[in-house]
C-alpha distance (Angstrom), angle and dihedral (degrees) to the residues before:
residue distance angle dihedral
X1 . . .
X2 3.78 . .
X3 3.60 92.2 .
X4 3.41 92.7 53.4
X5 3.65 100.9 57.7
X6 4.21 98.9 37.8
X7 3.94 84.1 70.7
X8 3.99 96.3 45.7
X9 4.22 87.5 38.8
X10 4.35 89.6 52.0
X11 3.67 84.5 51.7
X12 3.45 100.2 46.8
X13 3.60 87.5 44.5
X14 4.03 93.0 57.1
X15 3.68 90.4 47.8
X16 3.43 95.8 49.9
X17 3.38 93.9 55.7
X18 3.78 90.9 45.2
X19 3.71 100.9 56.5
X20 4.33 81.9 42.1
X21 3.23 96.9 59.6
X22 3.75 94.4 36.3
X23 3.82 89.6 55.4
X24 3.55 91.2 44.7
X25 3.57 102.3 53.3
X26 4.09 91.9 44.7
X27 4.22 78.9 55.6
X28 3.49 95.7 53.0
X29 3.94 94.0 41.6
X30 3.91 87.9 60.2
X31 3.96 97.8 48.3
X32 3.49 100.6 20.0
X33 3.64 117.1 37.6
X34 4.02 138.8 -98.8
X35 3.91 104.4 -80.0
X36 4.10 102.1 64.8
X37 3.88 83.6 45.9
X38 3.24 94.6 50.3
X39 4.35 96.7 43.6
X40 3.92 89.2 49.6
X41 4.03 101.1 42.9
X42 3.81 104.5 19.1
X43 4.23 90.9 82.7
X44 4.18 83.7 63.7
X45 3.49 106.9 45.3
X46 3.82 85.1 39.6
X47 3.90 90.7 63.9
X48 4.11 90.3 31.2
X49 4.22 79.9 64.4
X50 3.58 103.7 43.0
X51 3.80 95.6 44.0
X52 4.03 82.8 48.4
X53 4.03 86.7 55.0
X54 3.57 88.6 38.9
X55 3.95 95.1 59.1
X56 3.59 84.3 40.1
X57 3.66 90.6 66.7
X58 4.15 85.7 -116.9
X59 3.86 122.2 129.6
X60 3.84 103.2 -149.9
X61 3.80 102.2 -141.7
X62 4.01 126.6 -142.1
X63 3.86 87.2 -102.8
X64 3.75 91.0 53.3
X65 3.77 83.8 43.6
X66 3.73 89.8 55.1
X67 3.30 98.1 55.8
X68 3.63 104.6 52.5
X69 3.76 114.0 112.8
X70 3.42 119.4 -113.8
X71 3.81 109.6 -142.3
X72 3.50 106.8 91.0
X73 3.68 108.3 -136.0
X74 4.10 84.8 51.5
X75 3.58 90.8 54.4
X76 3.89 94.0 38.9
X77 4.19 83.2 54.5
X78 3.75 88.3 47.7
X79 4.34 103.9 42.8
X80 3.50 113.8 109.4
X81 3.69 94.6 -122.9
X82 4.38 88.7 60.3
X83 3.61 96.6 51.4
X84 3.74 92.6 53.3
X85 3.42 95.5 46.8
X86 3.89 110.2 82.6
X87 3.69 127.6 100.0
X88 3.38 98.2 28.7
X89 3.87 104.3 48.2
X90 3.47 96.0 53.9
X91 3.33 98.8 51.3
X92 3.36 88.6 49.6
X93 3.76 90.2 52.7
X94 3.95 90.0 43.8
X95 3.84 90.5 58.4
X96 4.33 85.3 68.3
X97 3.15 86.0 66.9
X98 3.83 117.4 151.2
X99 3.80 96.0 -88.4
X100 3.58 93.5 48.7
X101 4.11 88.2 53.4
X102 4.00 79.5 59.2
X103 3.50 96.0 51.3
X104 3.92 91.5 41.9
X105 3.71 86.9 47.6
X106 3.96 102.6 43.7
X107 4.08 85.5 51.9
X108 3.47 94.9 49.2
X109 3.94 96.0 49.8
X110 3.54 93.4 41.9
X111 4.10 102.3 43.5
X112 3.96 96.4 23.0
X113 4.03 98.8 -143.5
X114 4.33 104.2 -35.7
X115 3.63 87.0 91.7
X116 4.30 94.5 53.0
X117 3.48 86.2 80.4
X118 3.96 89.4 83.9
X119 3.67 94.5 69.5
X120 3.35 92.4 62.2
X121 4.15 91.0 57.3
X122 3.85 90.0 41.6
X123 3.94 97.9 55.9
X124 3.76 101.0 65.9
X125 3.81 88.5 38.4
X126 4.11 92.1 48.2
X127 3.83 89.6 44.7
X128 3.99 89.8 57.3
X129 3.28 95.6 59.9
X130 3.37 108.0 32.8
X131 3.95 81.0 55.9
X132 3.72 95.5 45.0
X133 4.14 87.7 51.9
X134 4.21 91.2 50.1
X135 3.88 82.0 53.4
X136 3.64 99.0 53.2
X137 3.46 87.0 54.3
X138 3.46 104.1 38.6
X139 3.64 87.5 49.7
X140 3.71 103.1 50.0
X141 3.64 104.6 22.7
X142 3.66 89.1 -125.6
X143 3.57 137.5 86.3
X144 3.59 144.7 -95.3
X145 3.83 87.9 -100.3
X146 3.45 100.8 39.4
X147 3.64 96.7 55.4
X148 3.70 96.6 45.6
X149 3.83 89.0 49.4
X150 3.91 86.4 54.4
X151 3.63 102.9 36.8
X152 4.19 97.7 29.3
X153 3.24 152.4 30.4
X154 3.93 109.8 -36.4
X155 3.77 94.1 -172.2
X156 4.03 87.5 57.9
X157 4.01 98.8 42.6
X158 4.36 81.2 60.3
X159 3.85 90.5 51.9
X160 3.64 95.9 48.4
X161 4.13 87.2 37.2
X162 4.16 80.7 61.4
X163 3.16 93.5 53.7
X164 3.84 105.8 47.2
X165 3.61 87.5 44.4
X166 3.76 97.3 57.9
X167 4.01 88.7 40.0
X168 3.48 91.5 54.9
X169 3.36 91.2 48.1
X170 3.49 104.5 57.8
X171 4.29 85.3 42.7
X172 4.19 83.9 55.5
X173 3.82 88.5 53.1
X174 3.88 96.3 44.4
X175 3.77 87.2 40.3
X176 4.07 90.4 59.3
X177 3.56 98.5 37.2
X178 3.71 94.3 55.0
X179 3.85 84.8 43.0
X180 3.87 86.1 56.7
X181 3.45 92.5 46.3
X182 3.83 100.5 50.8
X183 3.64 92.3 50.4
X184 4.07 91.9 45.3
X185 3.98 82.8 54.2
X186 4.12 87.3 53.5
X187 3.71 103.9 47.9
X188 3.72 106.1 -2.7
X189 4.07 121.7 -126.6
X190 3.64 139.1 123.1
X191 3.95 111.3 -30.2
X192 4.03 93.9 -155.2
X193 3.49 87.8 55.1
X194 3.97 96.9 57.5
X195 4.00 86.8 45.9
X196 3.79 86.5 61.9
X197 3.32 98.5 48.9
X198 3.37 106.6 39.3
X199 4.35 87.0 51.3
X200 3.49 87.4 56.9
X201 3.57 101.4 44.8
X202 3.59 93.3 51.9
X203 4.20 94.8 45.9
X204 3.77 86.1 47.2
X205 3.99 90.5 53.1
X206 4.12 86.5 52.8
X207 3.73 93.1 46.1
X208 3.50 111.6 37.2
X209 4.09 102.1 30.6
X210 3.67 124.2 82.5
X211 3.77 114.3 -115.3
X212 3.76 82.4 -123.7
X213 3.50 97.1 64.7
X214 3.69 97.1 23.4
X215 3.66 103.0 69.2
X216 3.95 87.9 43.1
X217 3.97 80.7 59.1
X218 4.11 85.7 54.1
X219 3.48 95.7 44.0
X220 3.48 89.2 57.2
X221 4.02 97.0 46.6
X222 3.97 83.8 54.3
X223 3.84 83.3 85.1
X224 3.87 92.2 61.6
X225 3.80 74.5 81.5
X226 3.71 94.7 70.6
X227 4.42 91.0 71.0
X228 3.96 79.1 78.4
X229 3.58 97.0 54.0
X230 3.85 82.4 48.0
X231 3.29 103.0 46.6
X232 4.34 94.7 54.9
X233 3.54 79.5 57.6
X234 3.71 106.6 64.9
X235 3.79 90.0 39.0
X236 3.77 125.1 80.1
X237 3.98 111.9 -100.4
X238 3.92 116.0 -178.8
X239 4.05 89.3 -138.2
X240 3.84 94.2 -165.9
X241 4.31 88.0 57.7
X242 4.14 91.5 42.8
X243 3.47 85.2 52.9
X244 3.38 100.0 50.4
X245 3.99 97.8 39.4
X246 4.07 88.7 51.8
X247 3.89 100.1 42.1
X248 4.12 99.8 41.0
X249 3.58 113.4 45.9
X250 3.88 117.9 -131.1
X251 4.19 119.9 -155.2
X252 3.83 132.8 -154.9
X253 3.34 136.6 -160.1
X254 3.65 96.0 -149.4
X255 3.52 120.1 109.2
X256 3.93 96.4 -131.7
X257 3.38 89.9 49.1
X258 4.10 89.1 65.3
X259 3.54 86.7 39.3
X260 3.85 82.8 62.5
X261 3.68 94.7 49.6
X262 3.28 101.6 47.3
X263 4.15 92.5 47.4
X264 4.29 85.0 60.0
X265 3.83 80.8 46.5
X266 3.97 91.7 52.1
X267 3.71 94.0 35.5
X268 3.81 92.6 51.8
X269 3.79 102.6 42.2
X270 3.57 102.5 40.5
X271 4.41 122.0 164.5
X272 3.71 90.4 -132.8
X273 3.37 87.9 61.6
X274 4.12 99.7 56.2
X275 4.10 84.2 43.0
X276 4.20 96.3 52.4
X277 4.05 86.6 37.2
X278 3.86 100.8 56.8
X279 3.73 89.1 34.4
X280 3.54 94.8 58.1
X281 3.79 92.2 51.5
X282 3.74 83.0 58.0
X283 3.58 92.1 57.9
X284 3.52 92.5 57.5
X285 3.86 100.5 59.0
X286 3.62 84.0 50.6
X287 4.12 85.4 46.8
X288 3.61 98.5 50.4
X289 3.53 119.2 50.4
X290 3.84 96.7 -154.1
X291 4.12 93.2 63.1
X292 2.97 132.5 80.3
X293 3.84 142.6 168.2
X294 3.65 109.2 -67.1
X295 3.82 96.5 -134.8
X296 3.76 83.0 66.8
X297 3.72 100.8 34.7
X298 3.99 103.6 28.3
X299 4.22 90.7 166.4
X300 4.07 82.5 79.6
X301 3.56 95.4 53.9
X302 3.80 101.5 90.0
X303 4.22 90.0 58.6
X304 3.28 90.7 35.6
X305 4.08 97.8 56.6
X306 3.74 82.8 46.7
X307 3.13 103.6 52.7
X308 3.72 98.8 45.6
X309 4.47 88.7 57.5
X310 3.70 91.3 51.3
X311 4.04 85.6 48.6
X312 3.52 89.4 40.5
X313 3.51 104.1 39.5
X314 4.06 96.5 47.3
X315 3.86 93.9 41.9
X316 3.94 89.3 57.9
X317 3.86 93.3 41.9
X318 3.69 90.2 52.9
X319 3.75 87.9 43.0
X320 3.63 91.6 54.8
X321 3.68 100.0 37.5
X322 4.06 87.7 60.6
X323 3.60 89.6 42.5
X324 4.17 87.8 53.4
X325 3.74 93.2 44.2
X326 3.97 94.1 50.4
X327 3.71 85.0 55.1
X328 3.83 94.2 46.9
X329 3.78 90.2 53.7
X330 3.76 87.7 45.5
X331 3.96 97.6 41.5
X332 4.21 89.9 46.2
X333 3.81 100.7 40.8
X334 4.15 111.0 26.0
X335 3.59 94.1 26.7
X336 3.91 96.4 47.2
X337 3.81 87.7 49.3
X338 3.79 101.6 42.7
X339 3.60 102.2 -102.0
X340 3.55 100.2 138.7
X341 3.67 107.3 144.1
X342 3.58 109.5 79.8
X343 3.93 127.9 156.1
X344 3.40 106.7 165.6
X345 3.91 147.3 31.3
X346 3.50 94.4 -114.9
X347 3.96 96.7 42.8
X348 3.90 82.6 55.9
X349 4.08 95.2 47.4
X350 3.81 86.2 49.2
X351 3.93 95.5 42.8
X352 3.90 81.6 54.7
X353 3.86 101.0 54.5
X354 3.70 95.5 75.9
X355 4.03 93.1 44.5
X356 3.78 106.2 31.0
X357 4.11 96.8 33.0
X358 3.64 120.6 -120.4
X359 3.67 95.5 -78.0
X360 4.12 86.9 70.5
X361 3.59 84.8 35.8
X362 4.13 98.3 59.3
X363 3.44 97.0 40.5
X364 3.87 92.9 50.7
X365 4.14 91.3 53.0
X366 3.72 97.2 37.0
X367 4.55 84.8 60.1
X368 3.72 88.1 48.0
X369 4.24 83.5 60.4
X370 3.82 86.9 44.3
X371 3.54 98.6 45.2
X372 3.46 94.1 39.6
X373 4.27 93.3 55.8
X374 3.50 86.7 47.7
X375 4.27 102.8 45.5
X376 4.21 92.2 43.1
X377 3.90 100.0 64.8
X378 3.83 90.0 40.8
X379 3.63 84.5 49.3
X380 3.90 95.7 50.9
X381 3.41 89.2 35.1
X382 3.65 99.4 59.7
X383 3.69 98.8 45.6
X384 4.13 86.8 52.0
X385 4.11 92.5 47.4
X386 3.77 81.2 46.4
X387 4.22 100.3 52.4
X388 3.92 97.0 34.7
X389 3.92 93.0 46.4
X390 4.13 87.1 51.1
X391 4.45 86.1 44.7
X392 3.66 94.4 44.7
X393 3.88 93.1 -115.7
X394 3.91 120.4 156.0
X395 3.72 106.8 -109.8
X396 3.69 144.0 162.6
X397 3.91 132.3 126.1
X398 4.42 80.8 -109.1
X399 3.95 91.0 67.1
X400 4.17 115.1 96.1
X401 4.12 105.4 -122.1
X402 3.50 90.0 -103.4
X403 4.02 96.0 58.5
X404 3.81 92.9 50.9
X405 4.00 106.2 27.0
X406 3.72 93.0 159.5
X407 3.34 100.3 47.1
X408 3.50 95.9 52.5
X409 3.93 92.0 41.9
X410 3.42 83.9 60.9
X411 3.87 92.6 63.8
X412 3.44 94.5 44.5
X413 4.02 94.0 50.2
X414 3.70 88.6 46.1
X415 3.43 94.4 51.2
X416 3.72 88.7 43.7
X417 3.84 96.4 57.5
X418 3.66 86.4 49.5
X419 3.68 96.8 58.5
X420 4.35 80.1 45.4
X421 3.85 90.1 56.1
X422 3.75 85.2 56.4
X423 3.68 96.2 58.9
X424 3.53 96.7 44.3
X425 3.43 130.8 90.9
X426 3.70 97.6 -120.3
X427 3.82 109.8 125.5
X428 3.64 107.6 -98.4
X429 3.91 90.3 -154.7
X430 3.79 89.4 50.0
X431 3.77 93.8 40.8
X432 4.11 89.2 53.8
X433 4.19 94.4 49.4
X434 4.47 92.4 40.5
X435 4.23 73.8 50.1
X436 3.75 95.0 50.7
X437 4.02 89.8 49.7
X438 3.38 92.3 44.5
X439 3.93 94.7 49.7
X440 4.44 87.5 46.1
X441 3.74 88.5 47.5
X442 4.37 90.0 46.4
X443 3.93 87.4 36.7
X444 3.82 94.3 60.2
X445 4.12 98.5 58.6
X446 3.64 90.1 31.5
X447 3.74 95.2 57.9
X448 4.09 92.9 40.7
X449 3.51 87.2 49.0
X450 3.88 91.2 50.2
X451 4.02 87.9 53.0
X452 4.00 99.2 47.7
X453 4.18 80.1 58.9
X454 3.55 105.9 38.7
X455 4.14 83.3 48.6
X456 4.14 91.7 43.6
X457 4.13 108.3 95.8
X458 3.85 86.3 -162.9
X459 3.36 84.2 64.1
X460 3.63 112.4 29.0
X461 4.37 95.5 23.3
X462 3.92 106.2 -165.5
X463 4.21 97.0 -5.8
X464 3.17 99.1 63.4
X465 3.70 109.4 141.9
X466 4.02 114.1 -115.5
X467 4.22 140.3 146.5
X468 3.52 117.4 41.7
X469 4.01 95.7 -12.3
X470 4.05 89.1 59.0
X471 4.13 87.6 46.5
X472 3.45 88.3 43.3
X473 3.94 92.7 53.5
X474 3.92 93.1 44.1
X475 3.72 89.5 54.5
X476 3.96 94.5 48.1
X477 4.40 85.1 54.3
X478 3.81 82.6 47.5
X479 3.46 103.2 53.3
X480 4.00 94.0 31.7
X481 4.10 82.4 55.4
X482 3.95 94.3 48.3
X483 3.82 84.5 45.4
X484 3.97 95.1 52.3
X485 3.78 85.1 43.9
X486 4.08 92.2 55.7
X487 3.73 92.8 43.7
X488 3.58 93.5 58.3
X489 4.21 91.9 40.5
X490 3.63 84.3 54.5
X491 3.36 99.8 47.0
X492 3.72 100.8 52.8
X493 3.98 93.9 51.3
């Protein structure tokens, strides 16, 4: 056993240190100045570029060597690797959202680490069609709702649009009430308060940011993610049984166990997800003048496609790998002690206080804030892209307030009726597993919608999606409909 954890503990070790130092030389670039940031960090994003060139099958010259900034966060902005990440890794990162820490949490207290094995089926399923949503959009220049209102069935796209919208809703409350309650854990004070703000803040980031400078902001918050990757490693994980519990999969006949199961499959693969995904590739044609659809301009389709997996590909990985580590910390401290009845993310950062110490314990509640400011506007967002795509209104996150009122009214009232759910005396635990049905039973047409286009050349000319990414995709509506179908089996017994 010892020589299975000294491997996992070195690397743990490195990135430890990595995503220290890293923290602490963005710190002392804010209140400090440029050059200590950029002697302490520069080495490592130095060697994250020229392995990025090297992969590329680029040799970065001395010249090109020369003329690489040296402040840190100007050459982070600037690497390769930054620029294409976008779309893709924050939706990733919005899918960690504060309800999904609960459902990573709840499974790792109640099934310790035999039920981590279902990340590892989820990510290449997740990374399908999350890629096969950029696509549409990419592609078209629309999004998903826009092209199955003009190639489809209207009167379907507003039954699903119900649907999503009331899902997310319910996710926005839960989302800001576990907010509230992580920061009421931290320094104490009136919950209803921090619900009110914390609405507001994020519907005023939506409404009064430029896209431009607003999805930088998210890109940034994606690193709120990193307090889980910290807090599995000041806790106690026996490496050999993580190991085992993630790489060979364990099945139960109990019904709660499925129940289980199919919540990671509902948390992972959610429809607000493709929606926000495709419409943010959208976004950036309008962004950057040089693209453009690539039914119109089919040249830019090779760089394009590329960029989009990379996106894709590292936003669900990081997804996942935040998803697996919250379930670690769960499986190796609540688990191991008994705790096995956990309902929400703040219930599980209190229940580890007394077993992790409050170092585990503050950096566990301070990434439900950061999550949670990250997963609400992409939340609101998606259900607005969603109704004014299927009404024909202008929207996008570029427009002023005044060019896209409805749109961005949409935000607010979404927002708005999440902050309501809070304060009424609906069930929160309830609330989050009627959402989880609802989003398996809106993910299922969604996602075979999302196929019949990606697969229609009418639609899609030359890029439309085919071979192993179409089979792929078909699988993913399978399983999410077998999933849906469970749920509701389970439910009723």
């Amino acid at each position: 056993m010892a020589g299975l954890d000294q491997p996992w503990f070195t690397l743990g070790v490195l990135v430890a240190i990595s995503l220290f130092a890293t923290v602490t030389a963005l710190a002392i670039q804010y209140f400090a100045g440029k050059s200590l940031a950029s002697i302490l960090i520069g080495p490592f994003v130095a060697a994250v570029e020229y392995s990025f060139f090297q992969s590329a099958g680029h040799q970065m010259t001395i010249s090109e060597k020369s003329r690489q900034p040296n402040d840190f966060v100007t050459r982070l902005k600037q690497s390769r690797i930054f620029r294409a990440l976008g779309p893709g890794l924050i939706t990733g990162a919005a899918d960690d959202d504060p309800s999904g820490i609960a459902t990573y949490s709840q499974a790792g207290a109640k099934f310790g680490f035999s039920i981590t094995w279902t990340l590892l089926f989820t990510y290449p399923l997740m990374a399908v069609i999350q890629q096969i949503s950029a696509r549409i959009g990419r592609t078209t220049g629309k999004g998903i709702a826009a092209n199955i209102r003009q190639h489809y069935s209207n009167a379907a796209l507003q039954c699903i649009l119900f649907l999503l919208v009331v899902a997310n809703t319910i996710n926005i409350g839960a989302d800001l009430g576990a907010m509230a309650d992580a920061l009421r854990l931290l320094i104490g004070g009136p919950t209803f308060l921090y619900v009110l703000f914390f609405g507001a803040f994020c519907a005023a980031l939506e409404v009064f940011i430029p896209y431009s400078r607003y999805v930088s902001y998210l890109k940034w918050l994606t690193f709120a993610l990193f307090a889980y990757f910290g807090t599995v490693l000041v806790v106690t994980v026996p490496w050999g049984e993580a190991a085992r519990g993630f790489l060979i999969p364990t099945l139960s006949s109990k019904a709660e166990f499925w129940t289980v199961v199919v919540a990671i499959f509902g948390t992972t693969i959610s429809p607000y997800l493709f929606f926000w995904q495709a419409s943010q590739e959208v976004e950036e044609i309008k962004n950057v003048a040089a693209r453009k659809p690539l039914v119109k301009s089919p040249e830019q389709g090779t760089d394009a496609i590329e960029r989009i997996k990379v996106d894709t590909y590292i936003g669900m990985a990081f997804s996942n790998l935040v998803a697996l580590a919250i379930m670690f910390t769960s499986a190796a401290t609540l688990h191991a002690a008994g705790t096995t009845d956990i309902q929400t993310s703040s219930q599980a950062a209190e229940a580890l206080k007394p077993i992790a110490g409050p170092f585990a314990f503050a950096i566990f509640t301070m990434g439900v804030v950061g999550t949670g400011l990250l997963a609400v506007p992409v939340l609101a967002g998606s259900a607005a892209y969603g109704i004014g795509e299927a009404f024909k209104w202008p929207t996008g996150l570029d427009r002023k307030p005044k060019k896209a009122r409805a749109f961005y009214a949409t935000i607010v009232i979404a927002t708005l009726s999440g902050i309501a759910i809070t304060f009424s005396p609906l069930d929160p635990i309830k609330a989050l597993f009627w959402s989880a049905v609802i989003n398996g039973l809106v993910a299922v047409p969604v996602m075979a919608m999302m196929m019949f286009i990606s697969s229609n050349k009418r639609i899609m000319g030359k890029f439309v999606v085919t071979g192993i990414l179409r089979a792929v995709g078909w699988l993913t509506t399978g399983v999410m409909a077998a999933a849906s179908i469970v749920l509701i089996a389970t439910s009723a017994v």
